[in-house]
Each structure stands twice: as structure tokens, then as C-alpha cells.
C-alpha positions, 0 to 999 in steps of 0.5 A: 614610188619605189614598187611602182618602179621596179619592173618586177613587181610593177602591176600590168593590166594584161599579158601584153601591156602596150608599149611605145612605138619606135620611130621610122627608120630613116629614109636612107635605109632599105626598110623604109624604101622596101616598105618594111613592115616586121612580123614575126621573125627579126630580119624577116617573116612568113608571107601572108600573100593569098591570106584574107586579112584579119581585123586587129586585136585591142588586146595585142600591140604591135611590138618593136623590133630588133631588126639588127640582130634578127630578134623580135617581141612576141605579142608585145612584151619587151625586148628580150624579156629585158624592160627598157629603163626610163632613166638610164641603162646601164650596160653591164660587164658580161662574164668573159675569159677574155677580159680587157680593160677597154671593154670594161670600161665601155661595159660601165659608160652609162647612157641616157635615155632617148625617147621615141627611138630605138633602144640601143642593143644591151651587150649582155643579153639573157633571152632570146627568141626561139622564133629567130633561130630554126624550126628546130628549137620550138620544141614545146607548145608552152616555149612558142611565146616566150623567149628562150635562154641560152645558158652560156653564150660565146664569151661566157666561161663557167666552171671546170665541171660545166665545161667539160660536161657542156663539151661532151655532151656538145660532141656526143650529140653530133657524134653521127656527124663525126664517125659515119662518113669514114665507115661508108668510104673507107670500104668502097675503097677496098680498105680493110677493117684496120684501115677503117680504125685508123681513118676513124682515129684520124678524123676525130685528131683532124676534127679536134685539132681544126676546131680548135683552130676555128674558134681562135682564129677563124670565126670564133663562133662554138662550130666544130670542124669535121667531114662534111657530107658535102665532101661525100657525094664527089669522093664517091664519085672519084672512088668509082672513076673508071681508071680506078676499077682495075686496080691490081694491089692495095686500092685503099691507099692508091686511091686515098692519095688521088683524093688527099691530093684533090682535096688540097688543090679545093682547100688551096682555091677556099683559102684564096676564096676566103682570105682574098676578100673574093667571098665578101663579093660572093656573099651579095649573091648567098642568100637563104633562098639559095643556102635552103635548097643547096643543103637541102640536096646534099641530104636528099641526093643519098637516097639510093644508099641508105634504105638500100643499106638498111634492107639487108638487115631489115629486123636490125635496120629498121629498129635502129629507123624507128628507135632514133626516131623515137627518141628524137620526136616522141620522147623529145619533152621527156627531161631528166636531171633538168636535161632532154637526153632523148633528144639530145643524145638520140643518135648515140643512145640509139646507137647503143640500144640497137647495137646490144640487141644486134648482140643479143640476138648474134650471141643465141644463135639467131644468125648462125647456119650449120656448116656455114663460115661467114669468114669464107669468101663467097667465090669458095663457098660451094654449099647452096644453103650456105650461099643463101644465107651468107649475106644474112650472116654478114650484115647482121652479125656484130662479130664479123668485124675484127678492127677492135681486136687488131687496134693497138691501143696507142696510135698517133695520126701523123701526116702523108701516113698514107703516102704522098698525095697524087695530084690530078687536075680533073679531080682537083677541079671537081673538088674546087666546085664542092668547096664553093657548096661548103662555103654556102654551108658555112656561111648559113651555119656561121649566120645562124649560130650567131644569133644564137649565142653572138651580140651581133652577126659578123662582119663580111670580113670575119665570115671570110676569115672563117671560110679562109681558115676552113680551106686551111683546116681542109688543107689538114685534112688532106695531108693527114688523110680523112678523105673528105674536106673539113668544114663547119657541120651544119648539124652543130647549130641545131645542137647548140639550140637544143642544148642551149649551150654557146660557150667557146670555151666549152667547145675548144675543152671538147676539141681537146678530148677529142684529140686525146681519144683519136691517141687511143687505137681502141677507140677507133677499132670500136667505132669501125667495128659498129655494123654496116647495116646500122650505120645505114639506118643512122645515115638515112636519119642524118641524112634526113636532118640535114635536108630539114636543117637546109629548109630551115634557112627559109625562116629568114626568108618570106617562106610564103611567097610565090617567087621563093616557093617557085625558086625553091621548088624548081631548084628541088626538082631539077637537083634530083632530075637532072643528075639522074638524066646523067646517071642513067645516060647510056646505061642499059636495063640489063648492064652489069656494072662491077660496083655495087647497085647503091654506087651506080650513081657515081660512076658516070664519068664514063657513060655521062652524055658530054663526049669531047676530044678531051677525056679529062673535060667530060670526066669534069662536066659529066661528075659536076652536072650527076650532083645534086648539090650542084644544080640546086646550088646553080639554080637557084643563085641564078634565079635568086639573083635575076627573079626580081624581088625586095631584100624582105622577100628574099630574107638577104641574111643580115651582116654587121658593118665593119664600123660597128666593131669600132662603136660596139665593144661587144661586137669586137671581143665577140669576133677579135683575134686572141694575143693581138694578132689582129695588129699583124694584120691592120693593113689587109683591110678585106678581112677583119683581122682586128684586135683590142687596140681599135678598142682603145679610143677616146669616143668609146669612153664618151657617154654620147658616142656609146648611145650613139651605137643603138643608132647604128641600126639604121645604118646596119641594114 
């Protein structure tokens, strides 16, 4: 009796040994009323609309669902690879930095058992589904049936060695994300090599110093904070306003503080967003048919730039194309020491690959003209030969850029270095409209991380802490001068996936690195020295990951149904069609523009097709409707919220209830604020400022009350 009761060595009559079926959900809850009927994914599932169907298989039975925290069984195994007891389960003590006396003890209650209901969430989960999370993290055809496992989730703490190992390899995989943006800005500007260095250093003290803010007070989910690609396309278009095109003197830091200041007033307006409770109204009307093609146009509508970019180099800029392709798709299964180092670190190694044969080939001569000098200007080069090659010669050499050698070696980024903020109402304007498209952002990267490495999603009121404590962070990033907002990098969650790695801890240690190397003036001078040409062929590959990583979020949707493919379609195209109607408005074939042809697109506030009494409201209108973020965002909130259809169908992203932090401990010490902070702010009932004092109530250390809370699944959809 004693073998046939260990679930390890209990015989099993097959791969997918039946198991019993759940009860159905109360008629109080949307399932029921909706007609739920769960698939594959946790919260929602692919349509089989237009699919004949098929006579079901003896061998397979259908499993029960997690539907709380979006996880399911696959072909009928148990939930999380965890089998259910049939006598008792208990709940145990997970590994945790924060501790605590009360989630102890309510980690040790034992619950007895229930039949014929739905198994109460274990606090301490090991397993996950690869099915609930993103396309991405299926990487393998012997992981597609089977659970994956994290090996650190939120809370957990290993070791010194672990995490610092976890942290770099967390922050070098997303390196991309951190460093491209201040290389494309920086020189539309006219800033120097210098003033490159030095943006680059303050973006990695900004990106160090809000992250660890985030993880303490904002969300506490592992998300790195840093310049979003959101931010990019509308300081692009303030970068070519018209009044800034015949600027005598230092352009850089005139225009630098006309962004800092319109990123201060945006940051201001998602701080009021998030804290006022207004984004938990906001939240009815986001949902992943809505955040799929919002992302998706941020990184498709930077077409005109990248390739463009890249073919003024061709033999450097398409092997950078083709090796971080590679690594990332062909080389993806390839472990070494237990790690997937090509796809993990595909950005940095092939970085480092091309940069060398860049080198190679400057070092023999490969780029070097008899009589030619790549430092003279083109106005005063008078040989033909030497004006032919002069564009060859600049692209492709590595040695043009000084920034590494001019770098100090300490430097300390200090805010208003740049000088005082110049605040423009037109500007600020523009920029509160992108900070709405960066809380969409975050709030599909805060949903899905959570099911990565959370017990439970947040609450409505912790996703508006995190979105208030993000508009401080871009208030941050403003006084210090990056030149974009800061938000959560929707990048992150796809390498926390790969990397199965959650912890917290591991994050905040990698913050901590970051800020220490943004001291160092070299480290700075050597990223503004990598060349333009290869930061072109890494932008078109991140750029390309973002769009996938927006379409991902149709996974909690019905991917299959006409209504979202229709919504979703429609919301492509138009994000595309239309800011090209305002790009293209009154520009003829032959004008010749004083911007580059790849910053044409951005200069619209002066020929866009709205021509009022007022000049600052066309400037508004005319930027707004040339982004492509924007139109996708406003059509598709538009049809999501009107085009009828069932929460299924429309995958609306799944929340936990605020009372759910009362019943569950591990709700509440996943997402509480550290040093009891959370009793400053009891009274702002919006946001879910709690701490560990709710913890500590007589209920919780009651067996019934415990079991009580796998039943709060009925009440949590």
C-alpha cells in the first residue's frame, strides 16, 4: 500500500492516465454565462471556427484547468506536473528573502481535501506550461507537451554566485534594448561622439537606478526599466520640428532640453494615470486584441530607417542581419554548460562577431582611398575619387568614431547636466498621448510576466502602482537627460522565458552592476563608438522582435476568430496607411528636404494635411495622426470595445481580485511593499499599497478559511 501510494512509483495505464473532472463553475461567474469551454491555453484558447470536428480520442481526457492563473494540463496530466493528494496537501514554505512570520504560518496550515472541486492553487509551484506564456518559449519539439520550470521564480533567493550570474546574463541578453536608442538619437540631434558617451552612460544610471525603484515599490515584478522604443518615433518627430531646423550654435543640448521638458510634463500626466486610480478604469478597455497590434506598429513603423541604414555598408550590415539571425533561430537548441548561449546572448555575441571583422577588414586596408581623409568634411573634399568613396569610408570603418578615446574614465551622471528643461505645451502634449501607448505596453509585459515567475497576476491596483511609479521613473529620466521616457522593456519577458529565470533578487543585483558601469566614462565611450551601420542591422532584428512580441499577446485571445483577425487586421493596416497620407501630404517627388531621407517621416508638422489659425494645434494633430503606434492603438480600443463579442473571445487579460490578497498569502508577499510601507498608504484604496499587517488575521491561520481560497476561483474571473 505504501508503493501504490507514492505518486512516483504508482503504475500508470498510459501516457495520459484520466483524471477526475472538475465541478462547473457557478452560475455567477462569466465562464458559465459565456459557454467556457477550455482548450489549450489557461485563460483562453485558439478558435477552431471554419475547422470540421474531430471524433474524440478514448485515449485522451480532458483535463482541468487552472483558469486563474492562466495555466492548463496538456493531454491530461496533473496540474503542474504536481499530482493532487487524496488526503491532504500541504502548502509549503517557499524559499523566500522576504520572510515573515505570518506567511509562515499560513504556508503550514494543512487543508483537507475536497471532492469533486477545483484543487486549491499551491503557493509553491515548480512547473509551468510553456503554452501559457508566449510563442517564444516553445522552442523545442520535446518541450511542446510538457511543462516547463523556471528555475527561480519572484521571491526565490539563491546564492551570491547564482545571482550575479542570472543578473548578467539577464541584462547582457536584452543589451540591445538598453544601448541602441541613445546611438539613433543622439546624432539626429548634431550631438557629438562625446555627447553620445555620455547619453549612453546616463541611460545605463537612469535604467539601474529606476529598475531598482520598480522592483521595490512599483510592480515588484523582475521588469527592467529603461528607454523604450515607444518614446523613439515622437522624439524623432520633435527632433525635426521646423523651428529646430535653423538652429545657430549647439543644437544637441537646445534640443535635448525641449525633449527633457516634454518628457517631464507626459511623465507628470502617467504618474496622475497610474496613482489616481484612473488606469484601473483604463484597464476595462486593454485587452490583448488591443495591446497585439499597438506593439506590433511600434516596431514595424521603423521601416524607413533600418535597412536604409544598413545598405551603406552592405558587406558589414547584412552579416550582422544574417549572424543574429542565426544565432537566434538555427543555433537556438545548441546548449553549452547546460545554457542556450546562442540564443540567449544572440544580440551581444553577434555584436561582437561582426564588429571584429569590421576591424579585420578596416585594419588591411579593405576601406582605405589613396589621398582621401575620412575626417575632412565633405564640403572641402575637391578630388572626385575621394568624393565617391567618402560615404564608404565612414560607414564601414570602425576608427572614425573618437568617443573611446575622449571618454574620462570616471564620470557621474547628475541631473539637468544638460541644462534647464524648456517646457512647450505642443510638445508636452505629444508626449502624454505616447505615455497612454506605454502604459498599453506595460500593462501586457506586467500580465505576462506574472504568469511566468508570480503565484497569481496583480491586482488592478498594483498594475496602477506600477504605471504610477513608471511615470516617476520617466520623470527621472527626464531631469537626467536620456531623451526617451522609461518604461518596462517588453523584451524583458521574453528573456525571462528563455532564461527561466524570475528571481527579483537577480534583477535588482544586475541594477546595481549597471549603475556602477554608467560611473565608468569608458564604458559609455565604447558603446558610442560601435558603428552606425551595425547599429542599423541590430535595430532591424529588435525591431522585428518587438513586432512578434506585440502579436504574441493574441495567444490569450481566440487567435482564430474572424472578429479579431478582422480588428487586428484592420488596426495593421490603418497604422501603416494612414501616417503615410500625413508623411506624404504636400511633399513633392522632387522637394529637397534638408533631413536625411530615413528622417522624412518625421517632419510632418510643417506640410501635414490640418492647417488651422492655430499653428501649435496642427503641429499636435498632424505628429499624432503620422504615428503609427497611435492609429493602431485608437483602432483597435475602438473596435475591441464596441464589435460585440464574449470575454473568451476577446482573451480580456485576467486580474487578481483585491481579496484575494487577504485569503492568499502568496498573493500578498508576491506583490506587498517592503519595510511596511504599505501601512503609510492603508487609506488610498485604489492602489494597492498593502503590507503584512493584512496578513495577520485569525481567518488565515484557520484550516476551513485556507481551503476556502482555491475556491476563490470562482469569484476571481
Amino acid at each position: 500500500m505504501a508503493a501504490s501510494s507514492d505518486p512516483t512509483k504508482r503504475p500508470r495505464p498510459g501516457p495520459f492516465p484520466p483524471v477526475p473532472e472538475a465541478t462547473a463553475m457557478p452560475a455567477s461567474s462569466w465562464a458559465k454565462r459565456t459557454n467556457f469551454k477550455p482548450k489549450f491555453s489557461g485563460e483562453t484558447n485558439a478558435s477552431n471556427s471554419g475547422q470540421l470536428p474531430l471524433p474524440p480520442n478514448p485515449k485522451n481526457t480532458p483535463a482541468p484547468v487552472d483558469l486563474e492563473v492562466g495555466r492548463s494540463v496538456n493531454g491530461g496530466a496533473e496540474v503542474n506536473n504536481i499530482p493532487v493528494p487524496e488526503k491532504t496537501q500541504i502548502l509549503k514554505k517557499r524559499r523566500d528573502s522576504d520572510g515573515g512570520a505570518a506567511a509562515a504560518a499560513a504556508a503550514e496550515v494543512t487543508v483537507p481535501p475536497k471532492r469533486n472541486s477545483l484543487p486549491s492553487v499551491p503557493q509553491a509551484r515548480t512547473l509551468r506550461s510553456d503554452e501559457a506564456v508566449l510563442p517564444q518559449t516553445v522552442e523545442d519539439d520535446e518541450f511542446v507537451s510538457r511543462h516547463s520550470h523556471m528555475k527561480y521564480e519572484l521571491r526565490d533567493t539563491p546564492g551570491l554566485v547564482p545571482i550575479g550570474f542570472y543578473g548578467f546574463q539577464h541584462y547582457l541578453s536584452i543589451l540591445g534594448s538598453l544601448i541602441l536608442i541613445p546611438l539613433v538619437i543622439v546624432p539626429a540631434m548634431g550631438g557629438s561622439h562625446d555627447d553620445t558617451s555620455r547619453v549612453v552612460s546616463t541611460v545605463l544610471f537612469v535604467s539601474g537606478m529606476t529598475t531598482l525603484l520598480h522592483t521595490s515599490f512599483g510592480s515588484r515584478l523582475p521588469l527592467i526599466q529603461g528607454p523604450s522604443f515607444v518614446f523613439l518615433a515622437p522624439a524623432l518627430a520633435i527632433i525635426n520640428s521646423p523651428e529646430f531646423v535653423g538652429l545657430n550654435g549647439n543644437n544637441f543640448k537646445h534640443i535635448m532640453k525641449e525633449l527633457q521638458g516634454a518628457i517631464i510634463i507626459a511623465s507628470a500626466f502617467q504618474t496622475i494615470l497610474g496613482y489616481s486610480g484612473l488606469m484601473t478604469i483604463l484597464l476595462r478597455l486593454i485587452n490583448p486584441v488591443v495591446v497585439a497590434p499597438t506593439i506590433a506598429a511600434v516596431g514595424l513603423s521603423f521601416y524607413s530607417y533600418g535597412f536604409p541604414q544598413v545598405g551603406k555598408c552592405l558587406e558589414i550590415g547584412l552579416v550582422q542581419i544574417l549572424v543574429v539571425i542565426i544565432f537566434s533561430l538555427y543555433l537556438r537548441k545548441i546548449s553549452v554548460f547546460g545554457h542556450r548561449l546562442f540564443l540567449i546572448y544572440a544580440v551581444p555575441l553577434s555584436l561582437a562577431i561582426t564588429w571584429a571583422t569590421a576591424f579585420l577588414l578596416t585594419e588591411a586596408g579593405a576601406y582605405s582611398y589613396k589621398g582621401c581623409d575620412v575626417n575632412v568634411p565633405a564640403s572641402n573634399i575637391i578630388s572626385e575619387h575621394c568624393r565617391k568613396h567618402i560615404s564608404r569610408m565612414r560607414h564601414c570603418r570602425v576608427d572614425t568614431s573618437q568617443a573611446l578615446k575622449s571618454s574620462p574614465w570616471f564620470r557621474i551622471p547628475y541631473p539637468l547636466q544638460w541644462g534647464t528643461p524648456v517646457f512647450s505645451w505642443k510638445m508636452a502634449l505629444v508626449m502624454c498621448v505616447v505615455s497612454i501607448i506605454s502604459s498599453v505596453d506595460s500593462v501586457g509585459s506586467y500580465h505576462a510576466s506574472s504568469l511566468l515567475v508570480a503565484s497569481r497576476p496583480p491586482t488592478p491596483g498594483v498594475v496602477s502602482r506600477g504605471i504610477g511609479l513608471e511615470g516617476l521613473a520617466s520623470i527621472l529620466a527626464g531631469l537626467w537627460g536620456t531623451g526617451t521616457g522609461s518604461t518596462s522593456l517588453t523584451e524583458n519577458v521574453h528573456t525571462i522565458a528563455v532564461t527561466k529565470m524570475g528571481s527579483r533578487r537577480a534583477v535588482e543585483l544586475g541594477a546595481c552592476v549597471l549603475i556602477f558601469l554608467s560611473l565608468v566614462g569608458k564604458v559609455g565611450g565604447f558603446i558610442a563608438s560601435i558603428p552606425e551601420v551595425i547599429v542599423a542591422a541590430l535595430l532591424c532584428f529588435m525591431w522585428a522582435m518587438l513586432a512578434a512580441l506585440g502579436l504574441s499577446n493574441l495567444r490569450y485571445s481566440e487567435a482564430g476568430s474572424s472578429r479579431n483577425i478582422i480588428i487586428v487586421g484592420v488596426s495593421l493596416f490603418f497604422s501603416l496607411s494612414v501616417p503615410s497620407y500625413f508623411q506624404q501630404y504636400g511633399v513633392s517627388p522632387n522637394s529637397n528636404m534638408s533631413v536625411p531621407i530615413y528622417f522624412q517621416p518625421y517632419v510632418v508638422a510643417s506640410h501635414g494635411p490640418v492647417h488651422t489659425k492655430s499653428g501649435g494645434l496642427n503641429y499636435v494633430v498632424n505628429t499624432l495622426l503620422s504615428l503609427h503606434m497611435v492609429i493602431a492603438f485608437l483602432v483597435a480600443v475602438i473596435l475591441d470595445n464596441t464589435v460585440p463579442g464574449s470575454r473568451q473571445e476577446r482573451g480580456v487579460y485576467v486580474w487578481s481580485e483585491s481579496d484575494a490578497v487577504k485569503t492568499e498569502a502568496a498573493v500578498a508577499k508576491d506583490y506587498e511593499l517592503p519595510f511596511r510601507v504599505g501601512k503609510i498608504f492603508r487609506w488610498v484604496k485604489w492602489v494597492e499599497f498593502f503590507s503584512t499587517v493584512q496578513l495577520n488575521q485569525p481567518e488565515l491561520k484557520s484550516p476551513s478559511a485556507v481551503s476556502d481560497a482555491g475556491n476563490n476561483i470562482k469569484r476571481y474571473i
